[in-house]
C-alpha positions in Angstrom: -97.8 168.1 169.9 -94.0 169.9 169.2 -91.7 171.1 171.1 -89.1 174.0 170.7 -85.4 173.5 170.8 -84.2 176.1 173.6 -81.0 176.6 171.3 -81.9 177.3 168.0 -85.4 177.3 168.6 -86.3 174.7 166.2 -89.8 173.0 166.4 -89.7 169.2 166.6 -92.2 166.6 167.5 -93.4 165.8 170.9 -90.7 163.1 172.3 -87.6 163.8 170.1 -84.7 163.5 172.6 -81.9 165.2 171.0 -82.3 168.6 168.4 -80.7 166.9 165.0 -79.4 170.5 163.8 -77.4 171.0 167.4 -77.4 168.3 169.4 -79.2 170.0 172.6 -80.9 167.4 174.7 -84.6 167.8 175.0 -85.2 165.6 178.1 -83.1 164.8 181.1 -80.1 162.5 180.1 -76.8 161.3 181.7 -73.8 162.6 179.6 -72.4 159.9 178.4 -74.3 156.6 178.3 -77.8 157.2 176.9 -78.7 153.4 176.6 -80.3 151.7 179.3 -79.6 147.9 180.3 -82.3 145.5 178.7 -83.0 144.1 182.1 -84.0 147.0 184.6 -84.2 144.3 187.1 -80.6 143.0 186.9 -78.9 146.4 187.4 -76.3 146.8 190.0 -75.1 150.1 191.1 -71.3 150.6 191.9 -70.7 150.9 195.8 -67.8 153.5 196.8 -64.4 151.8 196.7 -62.7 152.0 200.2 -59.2 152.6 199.0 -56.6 151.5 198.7 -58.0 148.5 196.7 -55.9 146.3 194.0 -57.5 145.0 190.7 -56.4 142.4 188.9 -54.3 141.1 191.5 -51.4 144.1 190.3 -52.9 147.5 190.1 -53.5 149.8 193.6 -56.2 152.3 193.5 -55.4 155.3 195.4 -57.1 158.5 194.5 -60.3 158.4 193.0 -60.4 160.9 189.9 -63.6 160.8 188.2 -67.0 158.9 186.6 -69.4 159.2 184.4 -71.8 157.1 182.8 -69.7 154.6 181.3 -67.2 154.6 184.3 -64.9 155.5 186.9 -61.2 156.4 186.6 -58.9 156.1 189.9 -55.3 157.1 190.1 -53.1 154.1 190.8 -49.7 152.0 191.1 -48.4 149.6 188.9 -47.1 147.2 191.6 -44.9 145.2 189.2 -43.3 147.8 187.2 -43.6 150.4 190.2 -44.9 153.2 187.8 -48.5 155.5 187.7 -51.6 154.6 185.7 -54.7 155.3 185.5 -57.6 152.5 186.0 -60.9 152.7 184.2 -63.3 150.5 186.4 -66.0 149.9 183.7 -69.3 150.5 185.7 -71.0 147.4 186.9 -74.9 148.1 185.8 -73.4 147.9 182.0 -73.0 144.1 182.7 -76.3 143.6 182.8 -76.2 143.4 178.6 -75.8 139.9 177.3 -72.4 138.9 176.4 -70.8 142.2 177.5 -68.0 140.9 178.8 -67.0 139.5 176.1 -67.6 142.5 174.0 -65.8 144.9 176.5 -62.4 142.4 175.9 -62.2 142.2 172.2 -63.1 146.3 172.3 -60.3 146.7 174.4 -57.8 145.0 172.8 -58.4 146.8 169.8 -58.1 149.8 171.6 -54.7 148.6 173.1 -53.4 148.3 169.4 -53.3 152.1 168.9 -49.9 153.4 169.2 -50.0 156.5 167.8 -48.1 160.0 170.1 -52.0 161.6 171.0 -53.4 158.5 172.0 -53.5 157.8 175.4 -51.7 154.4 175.9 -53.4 151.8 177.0 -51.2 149.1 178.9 -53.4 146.5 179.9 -57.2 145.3 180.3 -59.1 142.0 182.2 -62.0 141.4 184.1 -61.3 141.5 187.9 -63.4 138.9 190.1 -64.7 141.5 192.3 -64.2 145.1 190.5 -65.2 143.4 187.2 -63.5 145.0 183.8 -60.8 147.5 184.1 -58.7 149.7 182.0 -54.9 150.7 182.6 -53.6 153.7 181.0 -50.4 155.8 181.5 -51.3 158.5 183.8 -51.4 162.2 182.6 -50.3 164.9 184.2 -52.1 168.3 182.6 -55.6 169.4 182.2 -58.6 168.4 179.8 -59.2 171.0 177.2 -62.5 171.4 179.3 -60.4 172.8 182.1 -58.3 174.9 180.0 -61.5 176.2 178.3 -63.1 177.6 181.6 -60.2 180.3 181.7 -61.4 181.4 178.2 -60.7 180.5 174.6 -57.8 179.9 173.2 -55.6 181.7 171.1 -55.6 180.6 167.2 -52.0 179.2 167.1 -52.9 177.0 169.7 -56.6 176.1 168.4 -54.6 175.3 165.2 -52.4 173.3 166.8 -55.1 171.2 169.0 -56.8 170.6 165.7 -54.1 168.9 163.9 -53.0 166.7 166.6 -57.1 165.8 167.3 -57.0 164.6 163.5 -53.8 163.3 163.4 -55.0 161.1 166.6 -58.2 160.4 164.3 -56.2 159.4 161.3 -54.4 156.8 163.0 -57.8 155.3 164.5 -59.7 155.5 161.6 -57.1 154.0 159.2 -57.7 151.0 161.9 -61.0 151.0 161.1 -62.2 152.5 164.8 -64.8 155.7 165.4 -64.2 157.2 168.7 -68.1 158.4 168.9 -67.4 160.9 172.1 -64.7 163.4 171.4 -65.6 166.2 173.1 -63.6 168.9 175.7 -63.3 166.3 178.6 -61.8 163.6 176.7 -58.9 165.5 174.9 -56.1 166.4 177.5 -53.3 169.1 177.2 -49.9 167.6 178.8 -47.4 169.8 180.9 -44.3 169.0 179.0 -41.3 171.1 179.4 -40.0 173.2 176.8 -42.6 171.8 174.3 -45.3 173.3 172.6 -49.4 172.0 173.4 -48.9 168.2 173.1 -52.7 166.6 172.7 -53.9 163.1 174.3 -57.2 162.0 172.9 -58.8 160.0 175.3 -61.3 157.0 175.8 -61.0 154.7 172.8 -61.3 151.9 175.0 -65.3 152.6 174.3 -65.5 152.9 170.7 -67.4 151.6 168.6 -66.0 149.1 165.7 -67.3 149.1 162.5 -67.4 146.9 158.9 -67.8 149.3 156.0 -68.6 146.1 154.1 -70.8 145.0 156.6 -73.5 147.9 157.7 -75.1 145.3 160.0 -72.6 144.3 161.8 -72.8 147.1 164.8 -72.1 144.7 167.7 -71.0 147.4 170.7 -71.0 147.7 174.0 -74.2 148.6 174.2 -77.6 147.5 172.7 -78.9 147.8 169.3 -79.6 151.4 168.3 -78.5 153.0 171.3 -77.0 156.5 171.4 -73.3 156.5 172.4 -71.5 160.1 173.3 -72.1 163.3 174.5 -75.3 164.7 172.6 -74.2 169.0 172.6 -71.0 167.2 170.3 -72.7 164.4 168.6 -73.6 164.2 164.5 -76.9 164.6 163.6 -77.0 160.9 162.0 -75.4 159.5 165.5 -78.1 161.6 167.6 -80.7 159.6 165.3 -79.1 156.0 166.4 -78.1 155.3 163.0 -75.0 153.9 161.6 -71.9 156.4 161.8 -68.0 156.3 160.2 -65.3 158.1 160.7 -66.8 161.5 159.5 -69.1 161.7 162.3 -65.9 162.2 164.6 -65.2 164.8 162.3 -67.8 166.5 162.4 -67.4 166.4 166.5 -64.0 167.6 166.3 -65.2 170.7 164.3 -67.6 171.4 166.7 -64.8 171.1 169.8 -62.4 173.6 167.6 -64.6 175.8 167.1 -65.6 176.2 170.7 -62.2 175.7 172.0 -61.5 179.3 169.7 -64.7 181.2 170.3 -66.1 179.6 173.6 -69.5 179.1 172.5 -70.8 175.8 170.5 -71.8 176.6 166.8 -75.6 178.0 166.0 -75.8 179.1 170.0 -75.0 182.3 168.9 -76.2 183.0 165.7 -72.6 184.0 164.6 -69.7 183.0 161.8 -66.4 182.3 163.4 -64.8 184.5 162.1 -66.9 187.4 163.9 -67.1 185.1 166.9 -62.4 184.8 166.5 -61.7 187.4 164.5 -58.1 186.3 164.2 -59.7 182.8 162.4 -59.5 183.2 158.5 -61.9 182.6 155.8 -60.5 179.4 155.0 -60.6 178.0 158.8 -64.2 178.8 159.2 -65.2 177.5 155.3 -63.2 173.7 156.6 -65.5 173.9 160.0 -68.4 174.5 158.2 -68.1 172.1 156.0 -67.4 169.3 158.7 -70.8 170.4 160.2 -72.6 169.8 157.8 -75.6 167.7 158.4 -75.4 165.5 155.7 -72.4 163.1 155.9 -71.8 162.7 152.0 -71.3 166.8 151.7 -68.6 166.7 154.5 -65.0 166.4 154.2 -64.7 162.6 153.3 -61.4 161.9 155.7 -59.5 162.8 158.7 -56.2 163.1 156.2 -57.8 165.4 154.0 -59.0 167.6 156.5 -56.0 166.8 158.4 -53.8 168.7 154.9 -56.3 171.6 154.7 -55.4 172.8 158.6 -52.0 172.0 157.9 -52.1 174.8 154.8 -54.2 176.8 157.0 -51.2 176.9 159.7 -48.5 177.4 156.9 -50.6 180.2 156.3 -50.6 181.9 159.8 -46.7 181.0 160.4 -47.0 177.8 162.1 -45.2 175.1 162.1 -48.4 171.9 163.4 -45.8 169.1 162.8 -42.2 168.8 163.4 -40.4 168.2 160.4 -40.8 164.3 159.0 -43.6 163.3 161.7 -45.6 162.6 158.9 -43.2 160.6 156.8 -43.6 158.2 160.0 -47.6 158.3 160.7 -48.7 158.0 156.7 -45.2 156.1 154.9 -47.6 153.4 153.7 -50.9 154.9 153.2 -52.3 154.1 149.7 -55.6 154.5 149.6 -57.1 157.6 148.3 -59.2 160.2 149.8 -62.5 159.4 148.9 -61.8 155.2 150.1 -63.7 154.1 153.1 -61.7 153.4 156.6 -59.8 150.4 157.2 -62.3 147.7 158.4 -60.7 145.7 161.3 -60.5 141.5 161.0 -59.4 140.1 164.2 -57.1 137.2 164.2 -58.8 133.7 163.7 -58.2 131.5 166.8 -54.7 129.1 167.0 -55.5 125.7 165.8 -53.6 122.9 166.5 -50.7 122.2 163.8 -49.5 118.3 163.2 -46.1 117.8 164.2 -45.0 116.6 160.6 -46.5 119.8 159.4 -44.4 122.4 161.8 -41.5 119.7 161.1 -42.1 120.4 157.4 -42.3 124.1 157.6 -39.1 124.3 159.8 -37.4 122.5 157.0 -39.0 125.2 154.7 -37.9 128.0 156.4 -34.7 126.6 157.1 -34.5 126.6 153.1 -35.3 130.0 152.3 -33.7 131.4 155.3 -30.2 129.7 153.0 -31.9 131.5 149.9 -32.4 134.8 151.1 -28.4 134.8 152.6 -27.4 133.7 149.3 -29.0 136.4 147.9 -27.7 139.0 150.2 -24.1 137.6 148.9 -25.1 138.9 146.3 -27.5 141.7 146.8 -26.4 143.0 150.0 -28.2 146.0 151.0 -30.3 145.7 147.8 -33.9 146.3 148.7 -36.3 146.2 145.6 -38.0 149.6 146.7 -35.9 152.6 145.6 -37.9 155.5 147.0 -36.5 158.6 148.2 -37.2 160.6 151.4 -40.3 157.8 151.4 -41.4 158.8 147.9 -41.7 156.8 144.9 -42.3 156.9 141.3 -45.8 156.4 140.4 -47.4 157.9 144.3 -50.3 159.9 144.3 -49.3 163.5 144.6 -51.4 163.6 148.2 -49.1 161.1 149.2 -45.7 162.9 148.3 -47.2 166.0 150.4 -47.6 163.7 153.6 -44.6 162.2 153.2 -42.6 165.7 153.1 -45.1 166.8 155.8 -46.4 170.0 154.3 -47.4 172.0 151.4 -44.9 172.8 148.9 -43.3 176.6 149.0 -44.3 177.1 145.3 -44.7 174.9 142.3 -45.1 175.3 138.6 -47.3 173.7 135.2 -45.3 173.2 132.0 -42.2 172.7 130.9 -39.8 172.0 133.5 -36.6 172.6 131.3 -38.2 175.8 129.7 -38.5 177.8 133.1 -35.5 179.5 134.8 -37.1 179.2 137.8 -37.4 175.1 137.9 -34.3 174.6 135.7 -31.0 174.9 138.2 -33.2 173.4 140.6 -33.6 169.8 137.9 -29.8 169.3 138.4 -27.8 167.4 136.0 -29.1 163.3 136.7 -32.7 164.2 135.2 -33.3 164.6 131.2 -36.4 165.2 129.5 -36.8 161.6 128.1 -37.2 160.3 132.0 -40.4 162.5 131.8 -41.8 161.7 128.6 -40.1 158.8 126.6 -39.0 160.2 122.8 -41.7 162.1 121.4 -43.8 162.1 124.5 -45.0 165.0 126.6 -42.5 166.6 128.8 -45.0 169.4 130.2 -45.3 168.8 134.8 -46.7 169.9 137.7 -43.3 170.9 139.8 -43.5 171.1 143.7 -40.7 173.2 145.6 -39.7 172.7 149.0 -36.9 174.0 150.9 -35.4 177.3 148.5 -35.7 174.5 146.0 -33.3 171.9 147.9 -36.6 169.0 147.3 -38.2 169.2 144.2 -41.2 166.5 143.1 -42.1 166.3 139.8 -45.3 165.0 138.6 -47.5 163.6 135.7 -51.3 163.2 136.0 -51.0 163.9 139.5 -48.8 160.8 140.0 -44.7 161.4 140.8 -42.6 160.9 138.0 -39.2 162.3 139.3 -37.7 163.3 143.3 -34.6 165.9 143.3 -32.8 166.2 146.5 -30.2 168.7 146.9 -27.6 169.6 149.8 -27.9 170.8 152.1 -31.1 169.0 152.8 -30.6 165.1 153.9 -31.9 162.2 151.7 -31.0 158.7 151.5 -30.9 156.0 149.0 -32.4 152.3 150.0 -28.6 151.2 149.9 -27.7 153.4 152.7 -26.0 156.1 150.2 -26.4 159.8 151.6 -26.3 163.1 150.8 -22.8 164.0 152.5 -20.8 160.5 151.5 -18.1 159.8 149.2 -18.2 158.8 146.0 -16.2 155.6 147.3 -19.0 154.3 149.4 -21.2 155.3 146.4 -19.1 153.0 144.2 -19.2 150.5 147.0 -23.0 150.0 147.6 -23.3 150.0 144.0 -20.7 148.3 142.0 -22.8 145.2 140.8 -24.0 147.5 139.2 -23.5 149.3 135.7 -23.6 153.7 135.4 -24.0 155.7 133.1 -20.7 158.2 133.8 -20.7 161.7 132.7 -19.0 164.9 133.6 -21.1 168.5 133.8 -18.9 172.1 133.9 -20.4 174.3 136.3 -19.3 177.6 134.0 -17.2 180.3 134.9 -19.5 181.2 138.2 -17.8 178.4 140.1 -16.2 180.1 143.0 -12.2 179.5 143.7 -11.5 177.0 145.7 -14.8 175.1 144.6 -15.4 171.7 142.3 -15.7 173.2 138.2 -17.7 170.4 137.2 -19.9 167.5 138.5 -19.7 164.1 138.0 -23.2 162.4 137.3 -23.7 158.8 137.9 -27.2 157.3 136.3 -28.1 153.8 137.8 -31.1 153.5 134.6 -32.1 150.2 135.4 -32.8 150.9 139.4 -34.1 154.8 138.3 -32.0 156.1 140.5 -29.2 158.6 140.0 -26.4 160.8 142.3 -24.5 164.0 141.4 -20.3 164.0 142.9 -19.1 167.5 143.5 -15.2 167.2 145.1 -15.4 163.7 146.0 -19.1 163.7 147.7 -22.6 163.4 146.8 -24.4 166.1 146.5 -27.9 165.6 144.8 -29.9 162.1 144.4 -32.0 162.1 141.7 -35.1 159.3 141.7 -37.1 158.7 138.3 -38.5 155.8 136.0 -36.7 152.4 135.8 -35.6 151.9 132.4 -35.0 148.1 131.2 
């Protein structure tokens, strides 16, 4: 026997639950747990709370809020801090699974690691004699995209802009090595904050799932073997089939919230691109979607950040600005692992053992030791880290990486000989010289990136960054705490250990009266670093190869 899928009319055998190509539920199902307890027998359904109520001896319920099949959430009181939150009661037939308290704690705490401005905080957890485990979040005020949703779709700026915080939410997650396994409308919440643009809140990672890319097997959840968690209208074909997910099965959720956060209808319901269904969306928008939805994981877009770089180009595009400036320099400064690398797998902390006393008297000693040696050093080295990036950028990153770091695409760049074209030439300065490039007799021919009328300038080699130009106006600093904007005394100061290589640049007969004639270029070879003086203050810092 088969049966038809009522949405795109699919035929499927007789008992399949969920339609793989659209996620439409073919039998009756709760929304959002579609496991059952092991033990029928031992399930315990959650009596109404007669409120007010505390749990865990500090947090009053007031106001109950809503439920589903994973739990309920109740407005509530921080008695000891006197402030709002929200308390998930985790619902009580779900302890009927072996060892799920135990499960539900260490899921938690991971959860309670993600700090990260559209994730919804999560300030404490425990298991409460009576009410059993429990949640605390901040409380937010503002609506669930579902809510806004009902009063129609929204405009592209703002769909843009839900998107990038969604992935930015999902980068941070991910790179922890966590799949959220349920975004969908009702867990992503718009906040009502003054004089601000749409400000996201993903919700609900207290229930992920954890995963070990190194270890397929290892799926211990809060629910048993195989069992389908999420929402199934939002789900990825390979999580509707109970199979092992990653982080590109929330993707391909997300896309599927975008697009009917823009159009209003789910993808396939209607037959129709997006860009007929919005006609505002471009090309490009619908072609990243698309390709998110696709129903084999490996043809997808392979991470959060890479999508994450393709909306943010997309917005460029259409005039909008998805970040504030340097947001991402603070999410991404130390991401090194490329785009096709797996997720961060997460190791929790082995447990404390006992230390002998003459071992902890030993290490005191120890550290006692190198705390001397690291002040002797700083007599010598003060303010001398051994990192001598600029604007987060060093030599020999990825070129990916110098993007994120700026936090977005570059206004225009340029192939070949940096020195040869006008265009790229004034914008070099005076620190840089071809040999930094190349070496004698090497190749000087680069990819040059141009931010900011040409005020941040990247230079790279085989897609790695050779050489960082930043001019005034814009603001840069040095590791040594030299600015764009200081005198050339502090300069002098932070680095007079120290030996430069001194030279003097006219600026022709252009230079306007009243303005420096020449520059004064200081070249610090052995750190690769470099400053141009105009009239007493640094104007330009120039980062490039160490030389010995």
């Amino acid at each position: 026997m088969t049966q038809r899928c009522p949405t795109c009319k699919t035929e499927l055998e007789d008992g399949v639950r969920y339609c793989p190509h659209d996620g439409t539920p073919l039998t009756e199902t709760g929304p959002t747990s579609l496991s059952t307890p092991s033990n029928p027998q031992t399930v315990v359904k959650a009596p109404p709370l007669q409120l007010p109520v505390v749990v865990g001896n500090r947090y009053r319920l007031t106001e109950f809020r809503g439920g589903g099949g994973m739990a309920r959430v109740y407005q509530g009181v921080d008695i000891t801090l006197e402030r709002e939150v929200a308390v998930k009661l985790i619902n009580p037939e779900l302890r009927a699974e072996p060892e799920f308290d135990t499960r539900f704690q260490r899921e938690a705490r991971i959860a309670s690691q993600l700090h990260d401005p559209h994730i919804v905080v999560v300030h404490d957890f425990g298991i409460d004699a009576d009410l059993g485990p429990f949640l605390v979040m901040e409380y937010l005020h503002g609506q669930s995209l579902r809510e806004r949703m009902e009063q129609g779709p929204l405009p592209l700026k703002a769909g843009l802009q839900l998107g990038a915080q969604l992935l930015l939410a999902l980068i941070h997650a991910h790179d922890k090595g966590i799949v959220h396994r349920d975004i969908k409308p009702d867990n992503i919440f718009l906040l009502n904050v003054s004089g601000v643009r749409m400000h996201v809140r993903v919700l609900d990672f207290g229930i992920a799932r954890i995963y070990r890319s190194d270890e397929p097997g290892n799926q211990a959840t809060l629910t048993s073997p195989g069992a389908v968690l999420g929402t199934p209208r939002y789900m990825s074909p390979e999580q509707l089939a109970g199979q092992p997910v990653d982080a590109r099965s929330d993707l391909y959720s997300a896309a599927m919230v975008l697009h009917e956060a823009l159009t209003g209808t789910l993808p396939y319901v209607s037959g129709k691109k997006l860009t007929e269904l919005c006609p505002e969306a471009s090309p490009a928008l619908e072609a990243l979607l698309d390709q998110c939805l696709k129903p084999n994981p490996a043809e997808r877009v392979a991470t959060s950040l890479e999508a994450y770089l393709r909306l943010q180009d997309l917005g460029k595009a259409s005039g909008i600005l998805l970040l504030p400036p340097g947001a991402m320099d603070k999410l991404l400064a130390t991401r090194k692992t490329t785009a096709q690398e797996a997720t961060i797998a997460y190791t929790p902390p082995p447990k404390p053992r006992r230390v002998p006393r003459r071992v902890l008297l030993a290490a005191t000693l120890l550290g006692m030791l190198v705390v001397l040696a690291l002040m002797a050093f700083g007599v010598v080295h003060r303010y001398w880290p051994m990192s001598h990036g600029v604007l987060g950028i060093e030599v020999g990153d990825r070129r990916d990486d110098a993007v994120v770091r700026i936090g977005r695409a570059p206004d225009r760049e340029q192939s070949g000989d940096p020195w040869a074209a006008e265009l790229t030439r004034e914008a070099l300065g005076h620190v840089l010289k071809p040999d930094d490039l190349s070496g004698p007799g090497g190749k000087e021919t680069a990819d040059v990136l141009l931010w900011s009328n040409d005020d941040v300038v990247v230079i790279l080699q085989d897609n790695q960054v050779r050489a960082v130009i930043v001019s005034e106006p814009y603001k840069a600093s040095s590791p040594r705490g030299v600015s764009i904007g200081d005198s050339v005394a502090r300069l002098e100061d932070r680095y007079r250990e120290e030996q430069p290589e001194l030279s003097s640049v006219p600026l022709g007969a252009s230079t306007k009266p009243g303005h420096p004639s020449h520059v004064n270029v200081y070249r610090y070879n052995k750190l690769g670093i470099g400053f141009e003086v105009q009239g007493g203050r640094i104007s330009s810092i120039t980062l490039y190869q160490a030389k010995p």
